[in-house]
C-alpha positions as CSV (number, residue, x, y, z in Angstrom):
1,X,0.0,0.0,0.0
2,X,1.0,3.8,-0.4
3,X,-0.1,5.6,3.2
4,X,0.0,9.4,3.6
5,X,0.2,9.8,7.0
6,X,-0.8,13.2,8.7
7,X,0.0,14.8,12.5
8,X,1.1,16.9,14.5
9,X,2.1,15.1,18.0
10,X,4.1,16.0,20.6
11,X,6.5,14.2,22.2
12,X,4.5,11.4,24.7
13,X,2.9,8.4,23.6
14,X,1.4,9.3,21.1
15,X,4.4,9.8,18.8
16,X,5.4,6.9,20.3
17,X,2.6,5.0,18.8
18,X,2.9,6.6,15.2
19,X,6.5,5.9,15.1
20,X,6.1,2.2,15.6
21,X,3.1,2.5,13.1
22,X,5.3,3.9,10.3
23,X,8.2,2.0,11.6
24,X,6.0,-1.8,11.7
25,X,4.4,-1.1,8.0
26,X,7.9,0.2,6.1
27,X,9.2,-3.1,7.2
28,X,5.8,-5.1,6.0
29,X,7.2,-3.2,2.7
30,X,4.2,-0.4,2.5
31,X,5.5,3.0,0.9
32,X,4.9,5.5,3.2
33,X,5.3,9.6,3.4
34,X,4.4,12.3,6.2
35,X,3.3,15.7,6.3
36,X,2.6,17.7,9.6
37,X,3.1,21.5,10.7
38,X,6.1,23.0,12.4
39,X,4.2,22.5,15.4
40,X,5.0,18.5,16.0
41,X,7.9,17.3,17.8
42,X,10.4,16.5,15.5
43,X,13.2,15.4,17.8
44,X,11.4,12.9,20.0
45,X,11.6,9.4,17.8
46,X,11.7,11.4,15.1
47,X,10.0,9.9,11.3
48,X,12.3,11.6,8.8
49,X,14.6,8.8,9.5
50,X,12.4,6.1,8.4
51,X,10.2,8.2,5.6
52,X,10.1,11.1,3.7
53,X,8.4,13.9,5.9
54,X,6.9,17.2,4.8
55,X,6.8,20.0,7.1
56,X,4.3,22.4,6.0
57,X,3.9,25.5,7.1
58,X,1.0,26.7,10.1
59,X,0.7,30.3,11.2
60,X,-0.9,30.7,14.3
61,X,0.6,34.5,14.2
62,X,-2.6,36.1,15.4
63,X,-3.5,40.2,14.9
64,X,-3.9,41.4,18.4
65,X,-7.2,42.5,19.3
66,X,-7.8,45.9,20.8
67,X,-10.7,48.2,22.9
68,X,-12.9,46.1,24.7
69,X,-12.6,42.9,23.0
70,X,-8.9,42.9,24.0
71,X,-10.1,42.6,27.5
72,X,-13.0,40.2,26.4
73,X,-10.9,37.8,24.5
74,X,-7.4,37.9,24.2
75,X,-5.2,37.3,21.2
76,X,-4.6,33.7,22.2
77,X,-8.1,32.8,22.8
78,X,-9.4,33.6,19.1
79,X,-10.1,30.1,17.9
80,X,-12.0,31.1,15.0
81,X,-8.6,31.8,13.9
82,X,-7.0,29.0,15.1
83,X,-9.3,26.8,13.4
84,X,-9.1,28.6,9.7
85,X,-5.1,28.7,10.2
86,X,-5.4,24.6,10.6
87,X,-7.7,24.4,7.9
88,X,-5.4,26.2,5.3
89,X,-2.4,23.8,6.6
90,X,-4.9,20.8,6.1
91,X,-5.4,21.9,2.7
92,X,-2.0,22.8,1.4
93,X,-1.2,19.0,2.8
94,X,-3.9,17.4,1.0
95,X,-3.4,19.2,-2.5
96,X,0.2,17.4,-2.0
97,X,-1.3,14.4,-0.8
98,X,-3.9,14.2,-4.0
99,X,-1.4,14.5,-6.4
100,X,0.8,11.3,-4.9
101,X,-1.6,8.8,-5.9
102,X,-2.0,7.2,-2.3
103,X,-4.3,4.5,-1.5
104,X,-5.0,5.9,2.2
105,X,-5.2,8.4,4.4
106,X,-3.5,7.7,7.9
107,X,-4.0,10.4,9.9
108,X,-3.4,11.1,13.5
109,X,-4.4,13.5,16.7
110,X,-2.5,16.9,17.4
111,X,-1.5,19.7,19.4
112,X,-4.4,22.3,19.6
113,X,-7.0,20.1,17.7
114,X,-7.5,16.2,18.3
115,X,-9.4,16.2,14.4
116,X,-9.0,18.5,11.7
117,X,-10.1,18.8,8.5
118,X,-7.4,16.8,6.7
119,X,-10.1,14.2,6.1
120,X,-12.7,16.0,4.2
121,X,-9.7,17.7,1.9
122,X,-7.9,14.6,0.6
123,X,-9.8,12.6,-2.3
124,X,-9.0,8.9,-1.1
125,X,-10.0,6.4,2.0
126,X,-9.4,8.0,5.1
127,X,-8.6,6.3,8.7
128,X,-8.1,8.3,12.0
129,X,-6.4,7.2,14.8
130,X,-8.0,8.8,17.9
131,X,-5.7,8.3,20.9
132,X,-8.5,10.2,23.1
133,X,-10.8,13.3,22.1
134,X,-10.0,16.8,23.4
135,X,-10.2,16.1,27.3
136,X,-10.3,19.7,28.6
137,X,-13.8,19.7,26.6
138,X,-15.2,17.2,28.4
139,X,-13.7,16.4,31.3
140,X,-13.7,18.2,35.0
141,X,-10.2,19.0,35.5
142,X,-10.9,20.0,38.4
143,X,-14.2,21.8,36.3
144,X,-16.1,20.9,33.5
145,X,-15.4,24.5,31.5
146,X,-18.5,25.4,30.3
147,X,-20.4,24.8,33.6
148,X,-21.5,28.1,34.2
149,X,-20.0,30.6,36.7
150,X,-20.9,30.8,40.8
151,X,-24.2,32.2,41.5
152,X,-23.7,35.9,43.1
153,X,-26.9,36.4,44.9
154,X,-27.8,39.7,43.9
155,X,-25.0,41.5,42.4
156,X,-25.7,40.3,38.9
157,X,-25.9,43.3,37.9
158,X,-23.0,44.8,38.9
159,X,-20.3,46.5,36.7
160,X,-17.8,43.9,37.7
161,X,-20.4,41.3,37.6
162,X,-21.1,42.0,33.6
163,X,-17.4,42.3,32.7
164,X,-17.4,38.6,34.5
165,X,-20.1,37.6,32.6
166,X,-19.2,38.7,29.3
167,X,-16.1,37.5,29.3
168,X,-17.5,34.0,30.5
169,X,-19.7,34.6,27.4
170,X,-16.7,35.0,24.9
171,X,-15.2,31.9,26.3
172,X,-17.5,29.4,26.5
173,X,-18.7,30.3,22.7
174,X,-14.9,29.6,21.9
175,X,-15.2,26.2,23.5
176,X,-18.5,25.4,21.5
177,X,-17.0,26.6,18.4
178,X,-13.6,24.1,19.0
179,X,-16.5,21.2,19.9
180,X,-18.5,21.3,16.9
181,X,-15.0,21.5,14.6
182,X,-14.0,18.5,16.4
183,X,-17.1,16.5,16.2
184,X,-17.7,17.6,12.3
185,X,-14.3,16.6,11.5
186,X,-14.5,13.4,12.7
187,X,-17.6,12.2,11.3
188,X,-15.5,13.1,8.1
189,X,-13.3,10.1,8.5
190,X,-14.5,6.8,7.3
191,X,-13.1,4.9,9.8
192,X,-11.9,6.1,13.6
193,X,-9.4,3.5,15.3
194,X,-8.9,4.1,18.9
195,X,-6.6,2.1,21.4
196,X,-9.2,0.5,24.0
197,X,-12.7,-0.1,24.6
198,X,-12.8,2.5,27.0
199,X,-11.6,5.0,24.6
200,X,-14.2,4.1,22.0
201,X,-17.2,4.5,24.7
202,X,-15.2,7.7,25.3
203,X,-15.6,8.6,21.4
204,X,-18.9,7.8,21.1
205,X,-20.0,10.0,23.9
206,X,-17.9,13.2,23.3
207,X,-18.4,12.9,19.1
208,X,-21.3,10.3,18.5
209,X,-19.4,8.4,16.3
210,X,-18.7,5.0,16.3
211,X,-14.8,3.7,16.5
212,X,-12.8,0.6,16.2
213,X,-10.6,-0.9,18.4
214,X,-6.9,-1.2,16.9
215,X,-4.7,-2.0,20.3
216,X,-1.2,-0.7,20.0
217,X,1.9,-2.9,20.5
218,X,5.1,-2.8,22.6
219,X,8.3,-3.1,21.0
220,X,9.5,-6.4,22.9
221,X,12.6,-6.1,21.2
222,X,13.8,-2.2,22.2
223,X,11.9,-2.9,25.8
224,X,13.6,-6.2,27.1
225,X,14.2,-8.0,30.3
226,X,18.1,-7.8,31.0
227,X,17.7,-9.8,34.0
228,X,19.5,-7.3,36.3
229,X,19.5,-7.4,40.5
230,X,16.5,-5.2,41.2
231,X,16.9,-2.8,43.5
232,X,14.7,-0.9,46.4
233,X,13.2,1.5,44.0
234,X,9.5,2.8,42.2
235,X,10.0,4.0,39.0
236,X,6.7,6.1,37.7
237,X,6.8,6.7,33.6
238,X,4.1,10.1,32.3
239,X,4.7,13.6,31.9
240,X,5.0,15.8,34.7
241,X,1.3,17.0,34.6
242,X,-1.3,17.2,36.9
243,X,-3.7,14.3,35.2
244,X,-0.8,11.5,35.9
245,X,-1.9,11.8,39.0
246,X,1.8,11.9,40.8
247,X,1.0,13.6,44.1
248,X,-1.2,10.2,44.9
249,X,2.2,7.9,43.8
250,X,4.3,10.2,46.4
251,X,1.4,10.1,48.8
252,X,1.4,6.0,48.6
253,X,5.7,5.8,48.7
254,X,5.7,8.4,51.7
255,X,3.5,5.7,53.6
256,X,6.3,3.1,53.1
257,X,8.7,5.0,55.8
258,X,10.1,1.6,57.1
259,X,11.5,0.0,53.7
260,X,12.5,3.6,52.4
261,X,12.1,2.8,48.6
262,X,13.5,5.7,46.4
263,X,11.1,6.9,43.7
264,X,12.0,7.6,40.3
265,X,9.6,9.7,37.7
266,X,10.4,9.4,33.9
267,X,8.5,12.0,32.1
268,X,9.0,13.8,28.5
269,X,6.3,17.0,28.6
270,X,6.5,18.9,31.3
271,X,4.5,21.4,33.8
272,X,8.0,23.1,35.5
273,X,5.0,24.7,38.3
274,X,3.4,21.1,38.9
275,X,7.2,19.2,38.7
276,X,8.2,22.4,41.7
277,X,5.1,21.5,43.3
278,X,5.5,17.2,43.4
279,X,9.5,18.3,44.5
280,X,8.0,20.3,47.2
281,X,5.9,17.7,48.4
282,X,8.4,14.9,48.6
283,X,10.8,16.9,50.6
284,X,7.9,17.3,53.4
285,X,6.9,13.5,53.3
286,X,10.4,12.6,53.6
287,X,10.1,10.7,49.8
288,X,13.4,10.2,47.9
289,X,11.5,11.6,44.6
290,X,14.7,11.4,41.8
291,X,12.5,13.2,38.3
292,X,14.5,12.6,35.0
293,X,13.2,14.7,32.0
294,X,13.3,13.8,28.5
295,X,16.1,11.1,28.6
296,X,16.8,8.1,25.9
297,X,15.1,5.0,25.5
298,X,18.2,2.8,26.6
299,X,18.2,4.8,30.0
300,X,14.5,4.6,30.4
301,X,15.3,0.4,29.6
302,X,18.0,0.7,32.1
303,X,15.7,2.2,34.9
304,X,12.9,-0.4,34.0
305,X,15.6,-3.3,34.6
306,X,16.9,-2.3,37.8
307,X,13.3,-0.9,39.4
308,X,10.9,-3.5,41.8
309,X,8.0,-2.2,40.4
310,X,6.6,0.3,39.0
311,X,3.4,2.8,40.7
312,X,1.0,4.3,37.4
313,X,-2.0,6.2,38.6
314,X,-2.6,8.7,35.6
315,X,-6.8,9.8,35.6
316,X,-8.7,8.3,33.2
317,X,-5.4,7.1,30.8
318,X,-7.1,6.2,27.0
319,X,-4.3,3.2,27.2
320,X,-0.6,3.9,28.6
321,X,2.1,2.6,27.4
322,X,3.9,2.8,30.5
323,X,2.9,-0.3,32.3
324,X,3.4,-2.3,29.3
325,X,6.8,-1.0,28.7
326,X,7.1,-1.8,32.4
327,X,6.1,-5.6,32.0
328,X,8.1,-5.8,28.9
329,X,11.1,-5.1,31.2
330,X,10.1,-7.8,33.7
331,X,8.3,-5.4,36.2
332,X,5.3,-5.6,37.9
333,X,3.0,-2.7,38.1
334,X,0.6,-1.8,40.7
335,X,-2.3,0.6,38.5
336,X,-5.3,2.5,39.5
337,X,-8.1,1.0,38.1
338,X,-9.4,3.4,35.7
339,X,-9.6,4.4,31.8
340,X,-7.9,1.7,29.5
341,X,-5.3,0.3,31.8
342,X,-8.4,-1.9,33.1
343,X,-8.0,-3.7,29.9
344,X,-3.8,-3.6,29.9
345,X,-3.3,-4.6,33.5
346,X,-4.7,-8.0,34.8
347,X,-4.6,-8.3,38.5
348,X,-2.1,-11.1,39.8
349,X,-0.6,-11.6,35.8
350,X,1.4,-8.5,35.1
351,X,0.3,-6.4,37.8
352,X,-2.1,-5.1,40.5
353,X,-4.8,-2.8,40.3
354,X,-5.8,-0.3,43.2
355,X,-8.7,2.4,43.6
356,X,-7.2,6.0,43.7
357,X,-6.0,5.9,47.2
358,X,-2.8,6.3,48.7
359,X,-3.4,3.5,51.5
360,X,-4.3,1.1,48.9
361,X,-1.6,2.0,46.3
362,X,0.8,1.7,49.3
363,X,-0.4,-1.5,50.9
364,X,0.5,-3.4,47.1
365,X,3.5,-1.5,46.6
366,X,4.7,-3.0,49.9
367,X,3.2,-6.4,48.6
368,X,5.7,-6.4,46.1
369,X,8.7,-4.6,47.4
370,X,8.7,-7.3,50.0
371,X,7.9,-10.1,48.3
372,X,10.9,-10.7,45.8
373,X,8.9,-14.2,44.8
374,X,5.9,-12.5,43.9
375,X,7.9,-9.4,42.2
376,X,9.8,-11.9,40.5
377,X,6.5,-14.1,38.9
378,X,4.6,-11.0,37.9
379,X,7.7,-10.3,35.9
380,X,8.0,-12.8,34.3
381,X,4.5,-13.8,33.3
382,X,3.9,-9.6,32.7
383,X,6.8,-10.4,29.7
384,X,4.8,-12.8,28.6
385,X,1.8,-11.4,28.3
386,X,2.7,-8.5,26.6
387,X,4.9,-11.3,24.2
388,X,1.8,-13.2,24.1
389,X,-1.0,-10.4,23.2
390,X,0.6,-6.8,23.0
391,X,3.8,-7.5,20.4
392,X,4.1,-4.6,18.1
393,X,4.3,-7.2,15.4
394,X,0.2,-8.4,16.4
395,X,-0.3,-4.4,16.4
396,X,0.4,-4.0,13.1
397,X,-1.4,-6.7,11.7
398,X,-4.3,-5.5,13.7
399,X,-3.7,-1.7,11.6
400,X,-3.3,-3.8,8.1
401,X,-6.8,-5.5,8.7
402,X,-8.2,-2.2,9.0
403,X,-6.8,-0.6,6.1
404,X,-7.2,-3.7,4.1
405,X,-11.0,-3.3,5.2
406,X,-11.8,0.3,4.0
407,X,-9.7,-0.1,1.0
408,X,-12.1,-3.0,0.0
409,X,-15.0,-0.9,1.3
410,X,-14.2,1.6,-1.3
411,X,-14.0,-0.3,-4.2
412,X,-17.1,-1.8,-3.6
C-alpha cells in the first residue's frame, strides 16, 4: 500500500505510537510519506529517519485585538482563527497528498486540535487514529469548562459582575465553536481507530461516532528483560502534569517510611510549576523523589531493569504505554483501576490494580517490594503477556486489517 500519513504530535505516547506504526508497515514493505506543521515534535523518535516527511507551514501569528474585545478575548483565545489557520495547513497538505496517488489516508491526533479537517480535503479512503478526544472539553479537571460561573446572589448586575459575565460569554462560545470542529471533522473520516474499549465509549459519547478498536503494540525487542539485580526503587513513567496523578504515587511511597524505597519519575512534557510542586511535596513526606526529563530510551530500559515495580496512577489514561513498557522489562506494576489500563493490567498476571487511594496503592507497593517471589513471577509472566497479546508485530497486523478493510469498502 501507499499511506499518507498526517500529525502533529508531541512528544509522549502518542508519537510513540505513530512511530512504531510507520516503523511496523515500512518493514511489511508499504510506501509510506508524512506531512505535519512545524508545530509536532520533530526530535522525539523522530520519522524523517524512516520516511520522507513534509513539514508544511502553520501560522498561528494572530492580529492582536484591541478596545474592549482585547479585555474580552485575548489574542490567544481567538479560535475562529485558530481553526481557519489549521484548515489552510490541512489543505495545502492534501493538494500534495492528491497529487501522490496514495491509497489511504492515515492520519493522527495533534496539538491544539484532536481532528482536523485533513479528512474532508484529501480525495481517497481515510482512517483516523484517535488516541482520546480533546479532554479539557469534556472532562472536569478539576471543572467541566463550560459549567456556568458561581451564583452571586444579587449582584448580577453589577459592573464587575457584567465584565465577569461577558467574558465567560466569549469563552464558553470559543469552547463550542472548537467542539463542533471537532465533532464535524471526525464524522468526516470513514473509519476512527482508537486504542481500548474504553476510549471508543469515550468517542462515542464526546463525538457520537462509532470507533474501532486497533490495540497498540510494545516493542518487545527495544523494551527487554536484561535480567539485572532489582533494586529498592519505584519508577513512575508520564509527563510531569497534573492528570498523571503523581502527588497520589508520592502520597502512597511516603506511607512506606520503614523500607525507604527511592522513587523515580520518567517524564518527557513537562509542567515546571506542577514538577516544583510534586518536588516540594516529597521533601515534606520525607520521599526520595529522583524526576528525569526527557532522557533516551536505553536509560529509560535501564531504569525499567533495575526498578521493583513500577506505581501508574494517571486519571482516566485512553491506554498507557507505561505499564506495558514496564512488564516488557520484567516489572510488575501496581495501577489504578481506571480508563484503558483496566484492559492492559490483569490483577495477579502482570500487575495489581488499586482504587485511587494512597493507602491502597501503598499497601500493594509494599506487597511487592517485599515479596521478591511474587515481584519476581509477575515479571515474568507480565513479559509474557505482553509477548503473548501486546507485540508490536500483532499491532500491526491489527492496523493492516483495518486498512485492508476500508480499501475493499471503497472499491465496492
Amino acid at each position: 500500500m501507499k499511506i499518507a500519513v498526517w500529525h502533529n504530535l508531541p512528544s509522549g505516547g502518542g508519537k510513540r505510537a505513530l512511530f512504531d506504526h510507520v516503523k511496523g508497515l515500512v518493514q511489511r514493505g508499504h510506501q509510506l510519506e508524512v506531512w505535519c506543521p512545524p508545530t509536532a515534535d520533530q526530535t522525539y523518535l523522530p520519522l524523517r529517519h524512516l520516511v520522507p516527511e513534509h513539514i508544511v507551514p502553520l501560522s498561528l501569528t494572530f492580529e492582536k485585538p484591541s478596545g474592549l474585545r482585547a479585555l474580552l478575548a485575548p489574542s490567544h483565545w481567538n479560535m475562529a482563527q485558530k481553526i481557519r489557520a489549521m484548515d489552510r495547513h490541512c489543505q495545502n497538505c492534501a493538494e500534495a497528498i492528491n497529487k501522490g496517488e496514495f491509497d489511504i489516508l492515515f492520519s493522527n491526533t495533534g496539538l491544539y486540535f484532536h481532528t482536523t479537517s485533513i479528512g474532508s480535503r484529501v480525495k481517497l479512503p481515510t482512517v483516523l487514529y484517535l488516541q482520546e478526544p480533546a479532554r479539557w472539553l469534556y472532562e472536569a479537571q478539576p471543572y467541566l469548562p463550560w459549567i456556568a460561573l458561581p451564583a452571586r446572589g444579587n449582584v448580577d448586575w453589577y459592573p464587575w459582575r457584567l465584565y465577569e459575565l461577558a467574558r465567560d460569554s466569549i469563552q464558553i462560545r470559543r469552547i463550542r465553536i472548537q467542539a463542533r470542529e471537532e465533532v464535524y471533522n471526525a464524522r468526516a473520516y470513514d473509519r476512527i481507530l482508537v486504542n481500548t474499549y474504553f476510549s471508543r465509549e469515550t468517542i462515542l459519547r464526546t463525538y457520537g461516532v462509532n470507533a474501532k478498536v486497533c490495540y497498540l503494540g510494545i516493542d518487545v525487542e527495544k523494551f527487554v528483560d536484561h535480567k539485572l539485580p532489582r533494586e529498592n526503587l519505584i519508577v513512575g513513567l508520564g509527563s510531569f502534569t497534573r492528570s498523571k496523578n503523581i502527588s497520589l504515587v508520592i502520597q502512597a511511597v511516603a506511607k512506606l517510611k520503614t523500607l525507604n524505597p527511592t522513587l523515580v519519575w520518567v517524564g518527557n512534557a513537562m509542567s515546571q510549576h506542577y514538577l516544583t510542586e510534586m518536588q516540594q511535596m516529597a521533601n515534606e513526606l520525607g520521599v526520595r523523589f529522583q524526576p528525569k526529563v526527557m532522557i533516551c530510551d536505553r536509560e529509560l530500559v535501564d531504569i525499567l531493569n533495575r526498578a521493583t515495580v513500577m506505581a501508574y496512577a494517571s486519571r482516566l489514561e485512553p491506554f498507557g504505554y507505561a505499564p506495558l513498557e514496564a512488564n516488557a522489562c520484567g516489572l510488575p506494576v501496581v495501577a489504578v483501576a481506571e480508563g484503558g489500563v483496566r484492559e492492559t493490567v490483569k490483577p495477579d498476571i502482570n500487575g495489581l490494580l488499586v482504587d485511587c487511594d494512597a493507602d491502597e496503592m501503598a499497601k500493594s507497593l509494599e506487597r511487592i517490594l517485599t515479596n521478591p517471589r511474587l515481584a519476581l513471577e509477575l515479571g515474568q509472566t507480565g513479559r509474557n503477556w505482553v509477548v503473548q497479546y501486546w507485540s508490536l508485530n500483532s499491532a500491526i497486523d491489527r492496523l493492516e486489517t483495518h486498512f485492508k478493510e476500508i480499501l475493499t469498502q471503497s472499491s465496492t
